[in-house]
N, C-alpha and C positions, 0 to 999 in steps of 0.2 A: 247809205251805210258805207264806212268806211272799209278800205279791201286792204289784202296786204301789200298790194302793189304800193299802195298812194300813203302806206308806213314809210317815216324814214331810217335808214338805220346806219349810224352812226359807228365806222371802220373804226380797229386798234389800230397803234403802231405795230406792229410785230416785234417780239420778243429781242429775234434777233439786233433788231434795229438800234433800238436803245441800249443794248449792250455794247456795240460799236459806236455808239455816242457819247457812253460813257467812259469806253476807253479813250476817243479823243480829246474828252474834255480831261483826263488825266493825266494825257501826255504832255497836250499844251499848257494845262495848269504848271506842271512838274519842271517844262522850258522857261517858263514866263516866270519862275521863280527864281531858277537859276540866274535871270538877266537883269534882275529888279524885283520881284514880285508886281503880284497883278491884284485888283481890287475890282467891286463889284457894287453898285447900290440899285437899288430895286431889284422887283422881278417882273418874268413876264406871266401874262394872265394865261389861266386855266385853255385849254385847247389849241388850235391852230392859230396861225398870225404870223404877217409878213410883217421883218423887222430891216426898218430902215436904217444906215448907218453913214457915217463922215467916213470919208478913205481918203489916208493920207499916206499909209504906208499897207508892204504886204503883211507885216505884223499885225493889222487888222483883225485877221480871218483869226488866226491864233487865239486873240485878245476875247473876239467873241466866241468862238468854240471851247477856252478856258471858262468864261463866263456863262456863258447860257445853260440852263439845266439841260439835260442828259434826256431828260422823260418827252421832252420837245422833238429828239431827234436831232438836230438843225442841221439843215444843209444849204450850202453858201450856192450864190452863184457867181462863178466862174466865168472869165471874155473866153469864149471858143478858139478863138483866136492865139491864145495866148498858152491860156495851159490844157489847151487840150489838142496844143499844135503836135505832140510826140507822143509816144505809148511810153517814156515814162514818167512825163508831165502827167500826163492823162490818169498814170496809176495812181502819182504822188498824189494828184487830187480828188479825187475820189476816194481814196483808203484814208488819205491822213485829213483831209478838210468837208470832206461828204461834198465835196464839188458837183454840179451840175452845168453843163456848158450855156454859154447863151451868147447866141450872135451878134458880135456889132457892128455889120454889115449890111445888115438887111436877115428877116428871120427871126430877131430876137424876141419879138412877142409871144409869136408861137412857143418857142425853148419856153418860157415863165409859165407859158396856160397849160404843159404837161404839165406843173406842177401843183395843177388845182383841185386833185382828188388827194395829195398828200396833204397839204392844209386843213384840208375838211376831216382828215384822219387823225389831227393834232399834231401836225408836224410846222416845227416854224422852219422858214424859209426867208435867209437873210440876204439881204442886196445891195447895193450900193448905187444908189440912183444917180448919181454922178455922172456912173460908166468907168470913169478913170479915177489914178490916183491926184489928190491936189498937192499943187506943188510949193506953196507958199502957205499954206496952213487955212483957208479960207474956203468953204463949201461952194463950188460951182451950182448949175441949176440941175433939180431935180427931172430927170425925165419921167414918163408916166407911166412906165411899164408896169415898175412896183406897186404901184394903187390899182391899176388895172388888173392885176392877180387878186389881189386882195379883194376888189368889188367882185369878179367872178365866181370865186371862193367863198365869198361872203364872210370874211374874217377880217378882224382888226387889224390895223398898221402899229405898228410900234419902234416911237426912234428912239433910237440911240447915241449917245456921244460916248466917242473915246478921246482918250486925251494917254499923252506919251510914246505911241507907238510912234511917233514922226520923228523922234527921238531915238528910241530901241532900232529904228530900222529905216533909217529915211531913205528916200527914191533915191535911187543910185548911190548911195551912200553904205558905208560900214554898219555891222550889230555894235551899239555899246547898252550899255548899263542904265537903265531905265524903268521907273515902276510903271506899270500900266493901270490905267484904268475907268472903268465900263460904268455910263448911267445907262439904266433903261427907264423910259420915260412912259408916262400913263398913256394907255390904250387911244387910239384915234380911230375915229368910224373910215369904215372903208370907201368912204365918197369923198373924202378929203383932196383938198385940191393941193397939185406938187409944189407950190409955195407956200399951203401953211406945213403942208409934213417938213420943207427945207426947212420953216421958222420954229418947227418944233427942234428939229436935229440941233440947229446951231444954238439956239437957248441952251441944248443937255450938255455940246461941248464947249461951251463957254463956261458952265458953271463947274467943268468937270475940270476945267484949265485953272481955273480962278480957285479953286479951293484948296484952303493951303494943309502941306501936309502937318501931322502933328508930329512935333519931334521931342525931343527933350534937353532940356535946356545943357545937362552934362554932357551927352551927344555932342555939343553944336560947339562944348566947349575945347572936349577932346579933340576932334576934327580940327579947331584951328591952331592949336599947338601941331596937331599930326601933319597939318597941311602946310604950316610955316617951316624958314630956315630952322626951327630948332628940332622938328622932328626926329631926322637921320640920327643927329647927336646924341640926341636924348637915347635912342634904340642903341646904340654905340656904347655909350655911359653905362649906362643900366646893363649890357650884357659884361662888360667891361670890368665893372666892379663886380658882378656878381661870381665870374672865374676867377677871382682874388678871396672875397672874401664873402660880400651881398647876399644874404639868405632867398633873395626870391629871384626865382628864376624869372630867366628874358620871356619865357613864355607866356608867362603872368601880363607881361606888360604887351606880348603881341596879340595875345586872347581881348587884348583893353582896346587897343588901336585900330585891329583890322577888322572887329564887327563894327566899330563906330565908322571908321573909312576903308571899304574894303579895296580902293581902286587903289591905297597906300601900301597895299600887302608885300608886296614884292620891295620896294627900297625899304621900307620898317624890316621886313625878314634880312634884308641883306648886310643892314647895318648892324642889325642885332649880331648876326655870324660874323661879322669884320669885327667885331666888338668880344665875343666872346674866345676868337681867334687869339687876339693880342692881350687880352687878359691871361688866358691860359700861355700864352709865349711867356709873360713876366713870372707866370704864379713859378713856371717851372725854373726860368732863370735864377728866381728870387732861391723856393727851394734848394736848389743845388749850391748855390752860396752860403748854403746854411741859415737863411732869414725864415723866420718862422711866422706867420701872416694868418691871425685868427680867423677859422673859420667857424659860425657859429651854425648850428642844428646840422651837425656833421659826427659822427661815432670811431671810434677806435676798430667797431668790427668793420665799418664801410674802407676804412685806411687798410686793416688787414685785406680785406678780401681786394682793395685796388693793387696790394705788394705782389698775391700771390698770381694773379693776373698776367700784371709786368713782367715779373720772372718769366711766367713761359712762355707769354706771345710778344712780350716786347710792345712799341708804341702800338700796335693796329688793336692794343687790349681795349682802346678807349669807347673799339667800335659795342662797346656790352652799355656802355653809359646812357644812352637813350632809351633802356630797357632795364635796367635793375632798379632806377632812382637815386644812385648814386649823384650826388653834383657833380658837375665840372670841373671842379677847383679842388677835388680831394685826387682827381686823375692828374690835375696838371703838377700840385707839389707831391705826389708819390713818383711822379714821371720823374722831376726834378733832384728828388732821392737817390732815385735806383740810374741816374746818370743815363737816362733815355738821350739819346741826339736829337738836337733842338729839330732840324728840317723833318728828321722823320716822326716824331711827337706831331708837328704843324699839319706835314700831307695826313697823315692820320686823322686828328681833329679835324682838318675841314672837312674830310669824308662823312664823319660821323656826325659834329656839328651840324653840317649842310644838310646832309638829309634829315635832319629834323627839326631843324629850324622852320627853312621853308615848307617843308610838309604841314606844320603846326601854321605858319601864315597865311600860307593857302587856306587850311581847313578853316580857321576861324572866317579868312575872308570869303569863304563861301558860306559858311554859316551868317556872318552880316547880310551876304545879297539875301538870306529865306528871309530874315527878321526886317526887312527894309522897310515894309508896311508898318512893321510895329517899335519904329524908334520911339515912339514917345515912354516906353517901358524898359529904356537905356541902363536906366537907374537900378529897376529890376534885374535886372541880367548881370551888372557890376557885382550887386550883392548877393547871387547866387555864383559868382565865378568866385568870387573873395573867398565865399563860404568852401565852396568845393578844395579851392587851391589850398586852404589851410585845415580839412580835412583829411587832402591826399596829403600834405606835408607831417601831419602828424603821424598819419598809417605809415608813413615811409621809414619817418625817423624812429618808429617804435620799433616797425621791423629789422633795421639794423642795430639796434640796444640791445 
């Protein structure tokens, strides 16, 4: 007869547990998005399971705490040596990466086989059989600690490949701008030997290197105008003419640019502002010469309300222009009317210009890094910006009629 000793029974995570897994995998989703976005195919299987990975960079840890479910727990393991040389290494990983130390010195076995009642509890427990990071992109040999937990344990191995983090964060190298992203590969029995889990890893990050992103063809076409000599110009042009006469504003055209190429944000903003600078220099010159320069989807009441402005604050009026929806070109020839002085008209405008220019280049070019995964719906987002910008143009122009 069976007794209750010789029942097995089968530990939660604890509540708390997964809740702080959740919040990591939020933070570092919400980082990895900001720097590329991050992508994800498969998942891992029902319960506990050591998952093996390629380390090429510290981005790593991130990449899989972004990805791995939350209900898993995961918690990495850490060189002792390394980050858990200081109390606030020590904090930073454990709080922010569910770090757990493991000796590379001698010890390290021990560190992995504490962690084989959390497995059996359904906790995955990720590693890096390596030991170190690779420094040329190529998976060195697997040591056997990781399968040694896993047979202990009695839970599946599970590799993984990442691809882009050597990229977002290489070994002594700067953060740039990179998508990330995670395969997780079909379950491997736990008596697997450490060259076929290595021949399974490098299969996942080969195939995760090799596949090409989808983009969209209008994307790819924007980008090479953005990226050529005509770029600059073109932002120049366009902001240029539209402080003359140009019904659509420079932001229209940096809304176009800096999601398609956000690393372009900053010179497309800059040119734009050099470009609407010296449009509003002429509209005024022009103006006070008496030259009259049609502006079209511009009102008599936008012109009144630029006069009564000028009257009392003089050129720093223009700093209301990024907030009422008046253009630029109805501030530059009422400037030019009411015989504003050209320098103090210009420091003005660039004050007011500037800050919204670049703010507006920035934001879109941060909104391109969230959408990075999803260029291939370029197309989409054109024709919802199109649609917006000539709704808001109508609300604007009705409300100064």
């Amino acid at each position: 007869m069976r007794t209750l000793l010789s029942t097995p029974v089968r530990a939660v995570l604890p509540r708390r547990s997964r809740v702080a897994a959740a919040f990591r995998r939020g933070l570092w989703w919400g980082v990895l998005s900001l720097t590329g976005g991050v992508e994800r195919r498969g998942r891992l299987p029902r319960g506990g399971c050591v998952v093996v990975a390629n380390h090429s960079s510290h981005a790593d840890t991130a990449a899989l705490l972004a990805a791995l479910d939350a209900r898993h727990s995961p918690a990495i393991g850490a060189a002792a040596d390394y980050w858990f040389a200081s109390p606030w290494r020590r904090r930073i990983c454990r709080r922010l990466a569910a770090g757990f130390p493991v000796r590379r010195g001698g010890g390290g076995m021990e560190d992995l086989l504490t962690m084989a009642g959390e497995l059996r509890a359904g906790r995955a427990v990720v590693l890096f059989p390596e030991g170190t990071r690779a420094k040329d992109g190529s998976l060195g040999t697997f040591h056997r600690g990781a399968l040694v937990l896993a047979e202990e344990a009695g839970v599946p191995v599970v590799p993984v490949g990442i691809a882009g983090t050597d990229r977002l964060l290489p070994k002594h190298g700067r953060l740039r701008s990179s998508l990330v992203r995670v395969t997780i590969g079909e379950p491997l029995p736990s008596a697997v030997s450490p060259e076929e889990a290595r021949d399974a890893v490098v299969a996942l990050h080969a195939r995760t290197v090799a596949e090409p992103l989808k983009d969209s063809a209008t994307r790819r076409r924007v980008a090479a105008v953005v990226t050529s000599r005509w770029g600059v110009p073109l932002a120049f042009c366009w902001a240029f003419a539209e402080a003359l006469s140009w019904p659509l504003m420079p932001e229209l055209l940096l809304g176009v640019v800096c999601v398609a190429v956000p690393r372009a944000a900053l010179k497309m903003s800059l040119g734009a502002l050099a470009g609407s600078l010296a449009g509003g220099l002429l509209a005024l010159q022009l103006a006070s010469a008496g030259v009259h320069v049609p502006a079209p989807l511009t009102t008599d009441r936008m012109r009144a309300e630029v006069r009564h402005e000028l009257a009392v604050e003089g050129a720093s009026a223009v700093r209301h222009q990024p907030w009422n929806g008046i253009p630029f070109k109805v501030y530059g020839a009422e400037a030019g009317r009411a015989d504003v002085p050209a320098l103090d008209w210009l420091t003005a405008s660039a004050t007011a210009r500037g800050s919204r220019t670049l703010t507006v280049g920035f934001a879109f070019a941060g909104f391109g890094l969230l959408l990075r995964r999803h260029r291939r719906r370029y197309g989409r987002y054109l024709a919802l910006l199109g649609g917006g910008f000539a709704a808001g143009l109508s609300l604007i122009v009705h409300g100064w009629s």
